[in-house]
N, C-alpha and C positions, 0 to 999 in steps of 0.2 A: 707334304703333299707331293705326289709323283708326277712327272713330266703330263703323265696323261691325263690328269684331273684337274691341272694345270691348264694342258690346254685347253679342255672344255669348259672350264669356269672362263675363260678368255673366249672362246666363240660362243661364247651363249650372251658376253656381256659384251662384246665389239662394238655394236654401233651404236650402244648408249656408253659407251666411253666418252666422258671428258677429258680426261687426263692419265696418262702412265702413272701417277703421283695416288690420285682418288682411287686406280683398280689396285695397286700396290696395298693402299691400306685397308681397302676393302675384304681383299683373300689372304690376308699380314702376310705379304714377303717382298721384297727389298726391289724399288723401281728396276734397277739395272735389271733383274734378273725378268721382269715383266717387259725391259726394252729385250734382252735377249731371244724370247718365247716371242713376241713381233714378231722383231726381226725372221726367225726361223719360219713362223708360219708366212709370211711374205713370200719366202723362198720357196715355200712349197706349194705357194699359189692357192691358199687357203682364206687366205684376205688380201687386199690391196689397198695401198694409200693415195689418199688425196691431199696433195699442198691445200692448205688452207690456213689464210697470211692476214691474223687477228694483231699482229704486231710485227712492225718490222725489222724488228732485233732477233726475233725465235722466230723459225720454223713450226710449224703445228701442224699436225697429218688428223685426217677424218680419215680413220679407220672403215671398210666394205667386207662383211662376210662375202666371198666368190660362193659360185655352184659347188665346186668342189670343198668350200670349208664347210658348206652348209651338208655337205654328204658324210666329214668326216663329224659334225658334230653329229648326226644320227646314230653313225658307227660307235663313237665315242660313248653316247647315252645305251646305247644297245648293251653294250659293253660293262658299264656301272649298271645299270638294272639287272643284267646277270649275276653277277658278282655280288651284290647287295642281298638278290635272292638267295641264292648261295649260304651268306652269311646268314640271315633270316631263319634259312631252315637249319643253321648249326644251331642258332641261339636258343632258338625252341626244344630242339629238340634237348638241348643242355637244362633247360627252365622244365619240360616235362621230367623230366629224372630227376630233378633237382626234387619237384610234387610229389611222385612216387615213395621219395627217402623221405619225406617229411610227413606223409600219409601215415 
């Protein structure tokens, strides 16, 4: 999966986050790397954290899409539905040829 479909499966799924643990196994790839892709989009001010103290040994953050994560998940989807289209019309057009030779 690439940095960018990465991020969008993570802004699309932020605020029903429960756990770094549950999105990890949800999109299979390895928590650290789902704390790392946080992390960064925090810095870019694309979500922000809220303390929230279920236990007082662990720290637990309630994940907020911001305006601006909410403008790059648009970007993002704009993005993939390009690209899909894109693909879409290779595939047909491979699968019409493919008809032609077997006509």
């Amino acid at each position: 999966m690439h940095n960018d479909e990465l991020n969008l499966n993570i802004l699309r799924n932020i605020e029903s986050l429960t756990s770094q643990k549950n999105l990890a196994n949800e999109i299979t790839i390895r928590v650290g790397k789902i704390n790392n892709i946080l992390k960064l989009l925090v810095e870019k001010a694309f979500i922000k954290t809220e303390s929230v103290f279920e236990n007082k040994n662990k720290n637990q953050y309630k994940y907020l899409l911001t305006e601006g994560g909410n403008n790059e998940k648009v970007l993002l989807r704009k993005y993939f539905i390009k690209i899909k289209k894109t693909e879409y019309k290779l595939l047909q057009a491979e699968l019409d040829t493919y008809n032609m030779n077997t006509e």
